[in-house]
Backbone as numpy.savetxt, mean C-alpha at the origin, in Angstrom:
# Nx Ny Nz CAx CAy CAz Cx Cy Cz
-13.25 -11.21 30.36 -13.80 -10.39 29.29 -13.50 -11.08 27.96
-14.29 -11.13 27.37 -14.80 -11.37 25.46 -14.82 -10.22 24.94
-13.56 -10.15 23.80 -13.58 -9.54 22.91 -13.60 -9.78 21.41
-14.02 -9.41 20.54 -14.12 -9.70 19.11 -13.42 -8.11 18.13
-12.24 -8.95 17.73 -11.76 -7.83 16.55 -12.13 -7.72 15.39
-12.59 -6.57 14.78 -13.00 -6.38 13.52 -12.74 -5.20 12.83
-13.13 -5.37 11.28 -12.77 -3.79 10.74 -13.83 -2.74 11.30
-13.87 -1.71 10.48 -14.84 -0.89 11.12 -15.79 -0.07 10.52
-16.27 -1.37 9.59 -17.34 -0.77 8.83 -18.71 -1.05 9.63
-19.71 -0.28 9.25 -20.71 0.12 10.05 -21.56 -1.78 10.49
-21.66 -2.03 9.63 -22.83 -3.36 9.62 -21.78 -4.44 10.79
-20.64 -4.46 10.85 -19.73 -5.68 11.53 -19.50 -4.98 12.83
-19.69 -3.41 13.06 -19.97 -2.44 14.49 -20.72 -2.68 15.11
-22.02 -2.81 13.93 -23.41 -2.60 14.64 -23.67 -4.54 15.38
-23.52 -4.90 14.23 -22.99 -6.58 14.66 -22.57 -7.56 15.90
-21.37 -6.59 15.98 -19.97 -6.75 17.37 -21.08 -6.56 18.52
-21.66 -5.11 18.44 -22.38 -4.49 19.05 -23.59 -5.23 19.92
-24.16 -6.29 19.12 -25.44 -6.94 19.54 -25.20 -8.14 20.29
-23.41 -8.38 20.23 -23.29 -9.44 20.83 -22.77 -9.48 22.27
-22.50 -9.88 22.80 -22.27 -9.80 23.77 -20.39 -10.32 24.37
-20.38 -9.36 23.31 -18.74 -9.40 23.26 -18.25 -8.09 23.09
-17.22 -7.56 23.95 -16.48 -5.92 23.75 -15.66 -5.99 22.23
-16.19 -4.82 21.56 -15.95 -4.63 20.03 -14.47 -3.98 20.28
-13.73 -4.76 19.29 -12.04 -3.68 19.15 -11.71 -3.84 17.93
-11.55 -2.34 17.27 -11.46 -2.75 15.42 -9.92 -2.68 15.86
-9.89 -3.20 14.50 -8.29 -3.58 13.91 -7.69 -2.38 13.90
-6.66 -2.46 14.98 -5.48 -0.99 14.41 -5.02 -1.45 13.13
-4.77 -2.21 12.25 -4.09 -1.99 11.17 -4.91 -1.50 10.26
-6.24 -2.10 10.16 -7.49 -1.79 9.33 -7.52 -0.20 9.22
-7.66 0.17 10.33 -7.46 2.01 10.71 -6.60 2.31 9.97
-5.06 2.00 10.71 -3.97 2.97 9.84 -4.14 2.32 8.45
-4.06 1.46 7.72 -4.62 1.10 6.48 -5.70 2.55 5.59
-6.52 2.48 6.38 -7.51 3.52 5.35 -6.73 4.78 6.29
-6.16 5.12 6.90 -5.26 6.47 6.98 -4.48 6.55 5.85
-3.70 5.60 5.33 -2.76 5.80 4.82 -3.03 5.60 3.14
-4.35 5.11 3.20 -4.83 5.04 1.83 -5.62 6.51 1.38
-5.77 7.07 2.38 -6.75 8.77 2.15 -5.54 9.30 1.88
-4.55 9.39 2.97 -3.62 10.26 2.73 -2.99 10.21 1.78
-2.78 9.53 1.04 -2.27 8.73 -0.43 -3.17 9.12 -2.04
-4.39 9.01 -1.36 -5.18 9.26 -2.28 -5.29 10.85 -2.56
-5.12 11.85 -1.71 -5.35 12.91 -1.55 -4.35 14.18 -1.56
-3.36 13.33 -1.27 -1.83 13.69 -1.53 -1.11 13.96 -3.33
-2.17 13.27 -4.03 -1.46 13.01 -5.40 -0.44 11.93 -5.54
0.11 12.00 -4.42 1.11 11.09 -4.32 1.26 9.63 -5.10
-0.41 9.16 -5.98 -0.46 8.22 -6.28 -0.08 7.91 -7.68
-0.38 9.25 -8.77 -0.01 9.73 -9.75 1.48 9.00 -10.01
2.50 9.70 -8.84 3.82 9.40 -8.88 4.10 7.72 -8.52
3.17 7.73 -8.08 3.79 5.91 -7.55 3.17 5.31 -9.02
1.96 5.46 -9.58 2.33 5.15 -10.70 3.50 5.29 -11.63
3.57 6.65 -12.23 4.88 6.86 -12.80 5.90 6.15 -12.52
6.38 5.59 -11.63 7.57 4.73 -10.59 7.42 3.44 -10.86
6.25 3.11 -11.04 5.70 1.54 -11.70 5.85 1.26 -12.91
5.77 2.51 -13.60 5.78 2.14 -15.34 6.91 2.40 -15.82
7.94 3.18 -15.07 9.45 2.94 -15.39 9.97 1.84 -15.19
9.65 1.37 -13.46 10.29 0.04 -13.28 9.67 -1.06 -14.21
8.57 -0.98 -14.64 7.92 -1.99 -15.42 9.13 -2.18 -16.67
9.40 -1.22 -17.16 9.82 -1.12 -18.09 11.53 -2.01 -18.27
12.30 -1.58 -16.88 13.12 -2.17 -17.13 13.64 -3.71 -16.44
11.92 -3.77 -15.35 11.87 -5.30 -14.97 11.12 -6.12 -16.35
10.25 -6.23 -16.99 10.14 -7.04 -17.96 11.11 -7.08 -19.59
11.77 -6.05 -19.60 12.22 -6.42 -20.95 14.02 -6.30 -20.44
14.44 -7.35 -21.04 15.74 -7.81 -20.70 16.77 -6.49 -21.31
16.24 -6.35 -22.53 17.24 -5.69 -23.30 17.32 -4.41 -22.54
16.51 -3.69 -22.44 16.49 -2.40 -21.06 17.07 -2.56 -19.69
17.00 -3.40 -19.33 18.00 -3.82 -18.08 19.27 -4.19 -18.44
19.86 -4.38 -19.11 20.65 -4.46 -19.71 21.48 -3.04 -19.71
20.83 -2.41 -20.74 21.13 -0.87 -21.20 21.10 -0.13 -20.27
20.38 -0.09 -19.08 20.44 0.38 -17.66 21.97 0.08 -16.52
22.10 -1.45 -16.36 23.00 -1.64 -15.94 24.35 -1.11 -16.22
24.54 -1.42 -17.78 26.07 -0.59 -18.43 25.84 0.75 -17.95
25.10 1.79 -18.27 24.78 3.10 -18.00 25.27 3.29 -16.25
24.51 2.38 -15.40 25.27 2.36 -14.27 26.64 2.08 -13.68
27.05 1.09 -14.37 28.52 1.17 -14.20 29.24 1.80 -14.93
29.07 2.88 -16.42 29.57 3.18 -16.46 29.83 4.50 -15.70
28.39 5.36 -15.11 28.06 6.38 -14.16 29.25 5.83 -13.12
28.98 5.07 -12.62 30.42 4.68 -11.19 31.58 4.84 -11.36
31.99 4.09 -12.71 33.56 4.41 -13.02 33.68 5.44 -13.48
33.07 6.58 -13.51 33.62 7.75 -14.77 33.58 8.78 -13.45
């Protein structure tokens, strides 16, 4: 048996389909757009932004990482 893996959009289905090869989409492709609906639909994405523009904040500018770090050690020792 011949098989051909692919995603699973309609035109590369219909495609797989004409050939004469058994079609098997990509499990990752799948859970991929599972996990991108559920993500999308969840709100959940809102927050992963928010989470990006903090860390942005104290991965590009030195002086904030900085001011972060002391703040953390001093949180530990106190």
């Amino acid at each position: 048996m011949t098989a051909i893996g692919t995603d699973n959009a309609r035109i590369v289905t219909a495609a797989g389909a004409s050939l004469a090869f058994e079609h098997m989409p990509w499990m990752a492709h799948t859970l991929h757009l599972s996990v991108y609906k559920a993500v999308d639909e969840t709100g959940i994405d809102a927050i992963l932004s928010k989470c990006r523009k903090i860390l942005g904040r104290f991965k590009y500018s030195p002086a904030n990482a900085k001011e972060l770090a002391e703040k953390q050690t001093y949180m530990r020792d106190s």
